[in-house]
C-alpha positions as CSV (number, residue, x, y, z in Angstrom):
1,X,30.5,54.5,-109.2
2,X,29.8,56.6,-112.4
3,X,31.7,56.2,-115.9
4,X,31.9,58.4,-118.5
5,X,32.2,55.5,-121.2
6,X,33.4,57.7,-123.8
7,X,35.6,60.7,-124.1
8,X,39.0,61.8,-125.9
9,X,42.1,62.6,-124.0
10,X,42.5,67.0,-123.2
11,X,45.4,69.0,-124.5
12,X,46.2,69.3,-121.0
13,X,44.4,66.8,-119.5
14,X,43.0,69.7,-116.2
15,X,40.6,71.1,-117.7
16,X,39.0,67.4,-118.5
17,X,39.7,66.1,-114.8
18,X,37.9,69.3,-114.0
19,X,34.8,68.7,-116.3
20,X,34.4,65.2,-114.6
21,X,34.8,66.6,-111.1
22,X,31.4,69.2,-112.0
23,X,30.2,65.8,-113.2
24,X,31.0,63.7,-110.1
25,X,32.7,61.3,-112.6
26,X,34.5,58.4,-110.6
27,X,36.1,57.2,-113.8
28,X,36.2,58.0,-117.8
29,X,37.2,56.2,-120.3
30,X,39.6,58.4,-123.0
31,X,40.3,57.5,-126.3
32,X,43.4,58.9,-128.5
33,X,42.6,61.2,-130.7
34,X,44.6,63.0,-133.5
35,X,42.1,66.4,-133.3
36,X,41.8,68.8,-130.3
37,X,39.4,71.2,-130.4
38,X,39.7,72.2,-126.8
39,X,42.8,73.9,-127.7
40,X,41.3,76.0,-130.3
41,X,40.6,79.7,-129.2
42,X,38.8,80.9,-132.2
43,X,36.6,80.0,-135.3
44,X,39.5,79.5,-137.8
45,X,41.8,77.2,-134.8
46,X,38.5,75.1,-134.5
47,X,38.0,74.8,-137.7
48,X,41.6,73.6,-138.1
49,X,40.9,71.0,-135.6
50,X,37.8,70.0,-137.7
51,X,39.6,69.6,-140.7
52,X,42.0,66.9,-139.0
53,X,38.5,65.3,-137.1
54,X,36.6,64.9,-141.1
55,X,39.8,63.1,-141.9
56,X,39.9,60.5,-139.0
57,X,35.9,60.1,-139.3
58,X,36.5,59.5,-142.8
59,X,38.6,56.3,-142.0
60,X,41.7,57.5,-144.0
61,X,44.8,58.6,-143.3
62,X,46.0,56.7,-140.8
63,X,48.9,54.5,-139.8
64,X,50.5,53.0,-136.8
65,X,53.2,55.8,-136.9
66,X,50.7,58.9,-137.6
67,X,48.5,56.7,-134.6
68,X,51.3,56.5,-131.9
69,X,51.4,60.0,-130.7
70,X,47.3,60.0,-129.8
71,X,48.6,56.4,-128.1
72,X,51.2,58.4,-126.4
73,X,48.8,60.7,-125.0
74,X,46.3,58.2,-123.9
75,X,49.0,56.1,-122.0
76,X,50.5,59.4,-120.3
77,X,46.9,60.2,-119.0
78,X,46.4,57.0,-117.7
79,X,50.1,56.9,-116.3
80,X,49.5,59.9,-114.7
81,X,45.5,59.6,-113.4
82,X,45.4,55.6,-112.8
83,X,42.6,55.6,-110.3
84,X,40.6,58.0,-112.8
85,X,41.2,57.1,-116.6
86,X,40.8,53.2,-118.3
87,X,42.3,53.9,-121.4
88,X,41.2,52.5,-125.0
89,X,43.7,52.4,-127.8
90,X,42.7,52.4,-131.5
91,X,44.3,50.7,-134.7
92,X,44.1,51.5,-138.3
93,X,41.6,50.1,-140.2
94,X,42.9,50.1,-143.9
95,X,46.0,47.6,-142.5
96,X,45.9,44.2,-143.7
97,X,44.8,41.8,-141.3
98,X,47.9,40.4,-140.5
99,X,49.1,43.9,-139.5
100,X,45.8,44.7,-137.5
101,X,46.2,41.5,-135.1
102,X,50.0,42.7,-134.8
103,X,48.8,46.4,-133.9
104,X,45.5,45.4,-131.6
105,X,48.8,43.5,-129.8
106,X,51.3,45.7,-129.7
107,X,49.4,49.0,-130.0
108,X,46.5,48.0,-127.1
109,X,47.2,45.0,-125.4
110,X,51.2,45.5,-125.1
111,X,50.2,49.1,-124.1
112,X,48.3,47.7,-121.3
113,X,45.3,49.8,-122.6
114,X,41.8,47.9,-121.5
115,X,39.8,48.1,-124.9
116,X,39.9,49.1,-128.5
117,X,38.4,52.6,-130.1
118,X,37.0,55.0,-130.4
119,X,37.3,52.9,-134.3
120,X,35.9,55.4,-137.5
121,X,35.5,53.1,-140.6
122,X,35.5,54.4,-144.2
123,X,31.4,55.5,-144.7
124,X,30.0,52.0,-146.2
125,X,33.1,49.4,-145.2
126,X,32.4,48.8,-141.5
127,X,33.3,45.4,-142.6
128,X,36.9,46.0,-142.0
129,X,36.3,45.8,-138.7
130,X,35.9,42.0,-138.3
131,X,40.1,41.8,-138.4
132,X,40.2,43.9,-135.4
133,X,37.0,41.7,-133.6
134,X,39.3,38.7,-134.5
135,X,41.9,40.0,-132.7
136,X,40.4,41.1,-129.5
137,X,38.9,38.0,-129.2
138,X,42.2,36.5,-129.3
139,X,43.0,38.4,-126.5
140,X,40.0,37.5,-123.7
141,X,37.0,39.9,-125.9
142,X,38.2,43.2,-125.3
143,X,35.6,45.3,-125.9
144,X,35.7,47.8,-129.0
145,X,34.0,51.0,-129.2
146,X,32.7,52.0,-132.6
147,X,31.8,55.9,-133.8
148,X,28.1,55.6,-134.2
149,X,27.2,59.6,-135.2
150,X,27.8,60.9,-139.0
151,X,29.3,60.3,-141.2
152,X,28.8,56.3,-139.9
153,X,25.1,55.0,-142.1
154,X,22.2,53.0,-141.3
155,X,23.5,50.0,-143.5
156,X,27.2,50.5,-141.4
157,X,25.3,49.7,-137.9
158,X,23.5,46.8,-139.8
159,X,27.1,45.6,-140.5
160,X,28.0,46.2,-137.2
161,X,25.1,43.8,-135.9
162,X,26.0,40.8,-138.1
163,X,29.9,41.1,-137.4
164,X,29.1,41.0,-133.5
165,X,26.6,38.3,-134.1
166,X,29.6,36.5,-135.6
167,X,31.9,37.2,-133.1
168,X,29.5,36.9,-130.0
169,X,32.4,37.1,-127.4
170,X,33.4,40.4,-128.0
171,X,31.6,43.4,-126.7
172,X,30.7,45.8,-129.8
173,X,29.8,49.0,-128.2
174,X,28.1,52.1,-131.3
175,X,28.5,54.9,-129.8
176,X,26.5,58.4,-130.1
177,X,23.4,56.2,-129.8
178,X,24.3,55.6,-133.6
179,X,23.2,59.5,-134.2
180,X,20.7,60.6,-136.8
181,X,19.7,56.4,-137.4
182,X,19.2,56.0,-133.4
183,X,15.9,54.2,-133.9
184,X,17.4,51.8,-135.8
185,X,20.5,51.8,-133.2
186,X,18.4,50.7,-130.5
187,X,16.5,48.0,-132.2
188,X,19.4,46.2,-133.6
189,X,21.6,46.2,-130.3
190,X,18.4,45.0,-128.5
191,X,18.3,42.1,-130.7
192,X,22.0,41.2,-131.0
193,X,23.5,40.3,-127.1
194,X,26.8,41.4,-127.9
195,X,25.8,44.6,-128.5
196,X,26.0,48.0,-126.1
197,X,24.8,51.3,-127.0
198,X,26.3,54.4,-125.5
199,X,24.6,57.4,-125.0
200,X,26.8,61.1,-126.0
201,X,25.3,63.5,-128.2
202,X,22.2,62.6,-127.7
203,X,20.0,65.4,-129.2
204,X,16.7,64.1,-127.9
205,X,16.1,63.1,-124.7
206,X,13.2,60.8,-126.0
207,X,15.9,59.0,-127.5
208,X,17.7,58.5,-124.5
209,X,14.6,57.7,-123.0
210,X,13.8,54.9,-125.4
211,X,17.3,53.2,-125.6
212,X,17.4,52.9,-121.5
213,X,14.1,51.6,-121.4
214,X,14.6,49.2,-124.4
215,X,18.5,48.4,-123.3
216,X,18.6,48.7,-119.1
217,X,21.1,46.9,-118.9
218,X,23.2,47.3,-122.1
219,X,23.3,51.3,-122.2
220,X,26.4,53.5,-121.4
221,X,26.2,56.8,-120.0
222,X,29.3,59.2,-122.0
223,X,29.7,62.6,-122.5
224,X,32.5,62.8,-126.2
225,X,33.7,65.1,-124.2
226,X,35.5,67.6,-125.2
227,X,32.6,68.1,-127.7
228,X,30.1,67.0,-125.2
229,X,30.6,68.2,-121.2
230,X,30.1,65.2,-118.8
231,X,27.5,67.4,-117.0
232,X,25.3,67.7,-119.6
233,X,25.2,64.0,-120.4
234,X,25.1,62.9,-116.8
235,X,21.5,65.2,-116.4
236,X,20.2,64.0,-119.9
237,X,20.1,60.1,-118.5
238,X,18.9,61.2,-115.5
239,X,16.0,63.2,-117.0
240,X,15.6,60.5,-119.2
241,X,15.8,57.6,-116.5
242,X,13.1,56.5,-114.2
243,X,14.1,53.8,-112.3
244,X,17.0,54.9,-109.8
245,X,18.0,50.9,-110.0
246,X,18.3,51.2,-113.8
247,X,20.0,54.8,-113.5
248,X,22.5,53.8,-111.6
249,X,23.4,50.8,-114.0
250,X,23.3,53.6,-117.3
251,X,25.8,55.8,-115.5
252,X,27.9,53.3,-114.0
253,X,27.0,49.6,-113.2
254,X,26.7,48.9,-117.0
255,X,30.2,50.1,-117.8
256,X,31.4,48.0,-114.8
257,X,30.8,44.8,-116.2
258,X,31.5,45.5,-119.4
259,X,34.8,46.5,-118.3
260,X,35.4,43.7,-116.1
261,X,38.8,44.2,-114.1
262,X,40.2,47.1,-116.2
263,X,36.9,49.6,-114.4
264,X,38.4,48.9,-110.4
265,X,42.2,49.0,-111.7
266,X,42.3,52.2,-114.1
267,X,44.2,51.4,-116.8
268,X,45.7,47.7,-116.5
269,X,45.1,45.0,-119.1
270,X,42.7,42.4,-117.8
C-alpha cells in the first residue's frame, strides 16, 4: 500500500483524488489548511493565496475559530473519501497550554482525526510545541507533523530533537526533509528514535538518497501536494531508492506503522 504522508485538503477535493490516482496513491494523508493555491487561475489569485500561506508559516494569526473552517474541510474529505484520506487536524500554537490540551481534544481527537499538523511555529519558538506533545501523549502518542521547509531554521529542528527526546512516545515527524538545513535534518532524526523525516519538496535527489539510506525505516514518502504532485514525489524516492524492500517501506510500510490503526480505517481515531 502507498501513502502520500503529507498533503493539504483541494478546493474541490477531484482534482487531488485525481493527482493520487496518476500516482497509484492507496491513501494520503490531508492536512487543513487556510491557503489554496489550486484555486488560483492567475499570478495575482496565487499570489493572494501566498499572502494568506506567509501568514500561517509565520505562526500568527491563528485561533480555534479562524482554524475551524480548514477542520471543516479536512473532516468533509475524510467523511466523504474514508477508505482514501486519514485526516490530521492542527491547533494554534500561541494558545496557552491549558487551551492547547483543550483544542488537541476537541479540535483532533473529538474530531476523530488520526494525528496533529501540518503545525508552523513562529521562526525561533518551536518550543511552543511541547504543550501540543503533552497533549497527544495524553491521548495514546498521536503523531504530529511539523513544517520542516523555510521559514522553520536550523536551531528550530535542533528544538524539535530535544522536545521529542523529552517526549519519546510521541512520533515527531519534520517534514520537507527540513528544507535548505536537510543535512542537518537527517542527522538529528537518525539520532533521536522518535523522530521521522518525510520527504516533499525535495530539490535534490541526493538528499532523498541520503535520508532513505540513513533513515530506512523512519522516512515518509509525501508529495505537499497541491504544491508538490504525488507523481513527482513518488518517482523522486524511487530514483532515489535502491533496495525494493526499503522502497516499499519509504512509500508506504513506514507510514503504516507510524499510523498504526488510523492507515487501514481512513480516518478513525485509534
Amino acid at each position: 500500500m502507498i501513502t502520500d504522508a503529507h498533503g493539504h485538503v483541494h478546493d474541490p477535493v477531484g482534482p487531488h483524488l485525481a493527482a493520487l490516482d496518476a500516482a497509484g496513491v492507496d491513501k494520503a494523508v490531508p492536512f487543513p489548511t487556510r491557503p489554496h493555491p489550486e484555486r488560483a487561475a492567475d499570478l495575482a489569485a496565487l499570489r493572494r493565496e501566498f499572502a494568506v500561506l506567509d501568514t500561517a508559516l509565520g505562526g500568527t494569526g491563528g485561533s480555534r475559530e479562524v482554524f475551524a473552517a480548514a477542520l471543516d474541510e479536512v473532516s468533509a474529505a475524510v467523511a466523504a473519501h474514508p477508505g482514501r484520506f486519514v485526516g490530521f487536524g492542527s491547533v494554534p500554537l500561541d494558545l496557552p497550554d491549558r487551551e492547547v490540551a483543550q483544542a488537541v481534544a476537541e479540535d483532533v481527537v473529538g474530531r476523530g482525526l488520526c494525528g496533529i499538523g501540518e503545525l508552523t511555529p513562529t521562526p525561533g519558538q518551536a518550543d511552543r510545541l511541547e504543550p501540543v506533545l503533552r497533549a497527544a501523549a495524553d491521548h495514546g502518542g498521536l503523531p504530529v507533523v511539523v513544517h520542516g521547509f523555510a521559514p522553520t531554521t536550523a536551531a528550530d529542528l535542533r528544538t524539535l530533537a530535544t522536545l521529542s527526546r523529552r517526549h519519546p512516545r510521541v512520533p515527531l515527524v519534520v517534514s520537507q526533509l527540513g528544507g535548505l538545513h536537510w543535512m542537518e535534518a537527517v542527522e538529528l532524526v537518525r539520532d533521536t528514535p522518535g523522530m521521522y523525516l518525510e520527504l516533499s519538496t525535495a530539490f535534490l535527489v541526493i538528499a532523498v538518497r541520503l535520508a532513505v539510506r540513513e533513515l530506512p525505516e523512519r522516512t515518509l514518502f509525501g508529495s505537499d501536494a497541491p504544491y508538490g504532485d504525488p507523481v513527482a514525489a513518488r518517482v523522486m524516492v524511487e530514483r532515489a531508492t535502491e533496495s525494493a524492500e526499503v522502497r516499499e517501506r519509504v512509500l508506504g510500510g513506514n507510514a503504516a506503522g507510524l499510523l498504526g490503526a488510523a492507515a487501514g480505517t481512513g480516518g478513525q481515531n485509534r
